[in-house]
Structures are given as structure tokens and as C-alpha cells.
N, C-alpha and C positions, 0 to 999 in steps of 0.2 A: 575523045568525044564519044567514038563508039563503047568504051568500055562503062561510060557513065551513062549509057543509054541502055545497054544491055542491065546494070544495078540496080536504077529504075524498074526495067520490066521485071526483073526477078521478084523486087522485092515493094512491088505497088500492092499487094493484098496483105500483106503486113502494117503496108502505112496506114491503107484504107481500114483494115482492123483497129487498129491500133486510136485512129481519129474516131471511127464509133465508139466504142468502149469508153472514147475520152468526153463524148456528148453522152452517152448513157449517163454515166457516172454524175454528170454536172449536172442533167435533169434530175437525178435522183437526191441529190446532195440539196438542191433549190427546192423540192417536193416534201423535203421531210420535214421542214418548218411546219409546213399546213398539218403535218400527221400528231406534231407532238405541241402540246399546251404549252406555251412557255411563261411565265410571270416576272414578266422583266420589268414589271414599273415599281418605281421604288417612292416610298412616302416618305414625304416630307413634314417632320413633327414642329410645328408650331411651339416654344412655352409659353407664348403670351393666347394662343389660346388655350392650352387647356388650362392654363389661371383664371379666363374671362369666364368656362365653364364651369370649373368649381362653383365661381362668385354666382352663377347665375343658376346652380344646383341646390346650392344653399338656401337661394334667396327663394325659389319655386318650393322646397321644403318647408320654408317657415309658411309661407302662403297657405299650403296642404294642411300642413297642421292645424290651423287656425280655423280656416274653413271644414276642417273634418268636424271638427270640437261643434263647430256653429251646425252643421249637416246632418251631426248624428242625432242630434237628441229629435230633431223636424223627422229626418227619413227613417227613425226605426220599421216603420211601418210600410215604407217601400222594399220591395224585395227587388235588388238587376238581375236579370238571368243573363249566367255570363255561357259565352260559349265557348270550347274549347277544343283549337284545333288539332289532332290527332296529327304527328309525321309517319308518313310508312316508307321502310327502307327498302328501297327496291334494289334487286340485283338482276345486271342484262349479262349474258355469259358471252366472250368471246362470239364472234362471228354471224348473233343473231340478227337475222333481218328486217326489217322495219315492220312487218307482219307478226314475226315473233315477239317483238317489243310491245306492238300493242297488244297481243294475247298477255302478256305479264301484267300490262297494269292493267287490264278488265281481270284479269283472276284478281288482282288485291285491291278490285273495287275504286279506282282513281277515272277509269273510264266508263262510258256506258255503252259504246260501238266504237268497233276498230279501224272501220272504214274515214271516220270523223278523226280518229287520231293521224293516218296516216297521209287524207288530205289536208290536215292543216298544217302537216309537217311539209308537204308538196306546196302549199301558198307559202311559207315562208322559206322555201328554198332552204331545209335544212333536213329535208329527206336522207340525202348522202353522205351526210356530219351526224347523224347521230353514232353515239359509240356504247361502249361497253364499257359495266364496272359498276360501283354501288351506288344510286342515289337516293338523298332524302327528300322525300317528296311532302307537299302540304296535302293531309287527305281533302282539302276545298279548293286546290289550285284550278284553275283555271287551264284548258286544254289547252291550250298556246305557251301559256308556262312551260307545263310540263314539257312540251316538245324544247322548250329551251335551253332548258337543266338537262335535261339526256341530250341534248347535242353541244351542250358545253358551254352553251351561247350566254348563258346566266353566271 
């Protein structure tokens, strides 16, 4: 008994190391999900629908046609002004901080103050998820968007 009680004291900061390192390791191992995007949902392809869509592609094309035919010869004389959304590719470099990330999109024009980018990233609680890497942005999105697409949330 005493020689298992002296084995004990020699070697309890071994144990005790030994059980940290084994809770590090597990917090770090459960943490890393949140760090990495994973896309695990998988789809599921229908054939009767995409047969119900053809039928229903077809059948909206003949409509087009017919109405164009009927449209054009009445609307020549209307003009649409159509608008066209412009995408800008944004790149955030490693490391930069939510300060830096709004200086990038006010230099390429998606923002108009960076203060407005940064608290609306603080209302939706995605201050601390946004990340780094290239995104394409709509140049008319919506500041709430934006915050969504760089934090991965989209």
C-alpha cells in the first residue's frame, strides 16, 4: 500500500498533465467545426420534376413568343431602361480586422461609412465570423448583405 501511495505522488503531475492536454485537445478538436465551412447537405434530384419544369418552360416560351409578336409591333415606341448590376470582386487578406474590411469596401465604392458597416455587423452578431478570401459582391447590395457574404452567412 505504501509503495502505491508513494507511485501516486511521484507521478500525479504527469497524470494531471496528461488529463489537460487531453481536455485541450477535445476543446480544440469540437472548435474546429465552427472554424471550417463544411457543406454536408446533399440534394436530392427529383426526375419528375425536372420533367414537370421542362413542360412548364416550354409551355412559358410559347406564351413569350406569341405575346412578344403581339408587343412588338404596339411597344416599338416604348423604350425600358434596363439597369445593370455591376459585381465587384472583393479580396480581404488574411488577418484583417473588421476596420480593415470596411476601409476595402469604401475604397471599391460598396460602402459610404465604415462605422455603418461595422455596426451593422455588431447588430447581427457576425462581427467575429467575418473572414478572409475573395468575394463577389452585388455593387447595389444592401449593407446587411454584404456583411453576410463576408461572414459566410449567405
Amino acid at each position: 500500500m505504501e509503495k502505491l501511495k508513494d507511485l501516486l505522488h511521484d507521478f500525479s503531475d504527469v497524470f494531471i498533465a496528461g488529463i489537460i492536454a487531453s481536455l485541450m485537445f477535445g476543446v480544440v478538436v469540437f472548435s474546429l467545426g465552427d472554424w471550417f465551412n463544411t457543406n454536408s447537405t446533399a440534394i436530392a434530384i427529383d426526375p419528375l420534376l425536372e420533367v414537370h419544369q421542362q413542360e412548364l418552360a416550354e409551355k412559358f416560351s410559347e406564351e413569350a413568343n406569341t405575346e412578344a409578336n403581339e408587343e412588338d409591333a404596339a411597344d416599338e415606341k416604348d423604350l425600358v431602361e434596363v439597369t445593370v448590376t455591376e459585381d465587384k470582386v472583393i479580396t480581404v487578406p488574411s488577418g484583417t480586422p473588421a476596420s480593415g474590411i470596411a476601409t476595402i469596401l469604401l475604397d471599391n465604392g460598396l460602402i459610404e461609412n465604415t462605422n455603418d458597416f461595422i455596426k451593422t455587423a455588431e447588430e447581427l452578431d457576425l462581427l467575429l465570423k467575418l473572414k478572409s478570401g475573395t468575394f463577389t459582391i452585388s455593387a447595389n447590395a444592401d449593407l446587411k448583405d454584404i456583411v453576410r457574404i463576408i461572414a459566410g452567412d449567405r
